[in-house]
N, C-alpha and C positions, 0 to 999 in steps of 0.2 A: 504494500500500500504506500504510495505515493507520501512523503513530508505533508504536503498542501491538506491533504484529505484528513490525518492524522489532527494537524493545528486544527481543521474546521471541528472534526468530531468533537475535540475538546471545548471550543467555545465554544459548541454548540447544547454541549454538556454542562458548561459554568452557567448560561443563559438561562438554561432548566432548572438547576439546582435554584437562580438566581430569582426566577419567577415563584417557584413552590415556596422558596421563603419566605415573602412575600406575600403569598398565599396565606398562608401558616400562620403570619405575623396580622394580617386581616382578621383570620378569626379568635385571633386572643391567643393562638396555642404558644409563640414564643416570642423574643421580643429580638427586633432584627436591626431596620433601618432606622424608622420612624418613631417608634415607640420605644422608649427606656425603662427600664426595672427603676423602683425606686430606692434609694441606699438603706433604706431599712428592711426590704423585700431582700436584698443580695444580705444584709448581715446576718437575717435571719437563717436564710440557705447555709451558710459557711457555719453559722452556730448548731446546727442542722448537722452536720457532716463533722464538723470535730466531736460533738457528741460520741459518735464511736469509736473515736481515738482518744478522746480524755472525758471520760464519765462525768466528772466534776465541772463541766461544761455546764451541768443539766439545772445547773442552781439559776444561771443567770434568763432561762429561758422560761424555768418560771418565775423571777424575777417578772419579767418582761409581761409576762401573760396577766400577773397579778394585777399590775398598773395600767394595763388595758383594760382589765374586767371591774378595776374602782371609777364609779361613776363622779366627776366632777363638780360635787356640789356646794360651792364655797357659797354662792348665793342664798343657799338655806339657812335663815340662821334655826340655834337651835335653843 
């Protein structure tokens, strides 16, 4: 097979992969060109995945869950 034929295949291959991402990224599945994870979405994943490498990880994620789930009611007096 001919060089020419060989480069076409391939960027005809990048083009495809380049479209489904794109795709992909249209319906929420990952975040590609246009859309951004947000920094607390990625810290969460990485505290996620050292979890199985340092057990003692697991304190800060509930931590984290804790102060999510307290509702903000300084406006209430009591």
């Amino acid at each position: 097979m001919p060089l020419a034929l060989w480069i076409a295949a391939i960027a005809l291959g990048l083009f495809g992969l380049h479209r489904l991402a794109l795709w992909m990224e249209s319906r929420g599945w990952i975040f590609y060109l246009k859309k951004r994870a947000s920094g607390g979405a990625l810290a969460s994943a990485i505290l996620q995945l050292q979890q199985f490498a340092e057990p003692g990880a697991e304190h800060i994620l509930e931590m984290k869950r804790e102060t999510r789930a307290e509702p903000d009611d300084e406006s209430d007096p009591k």
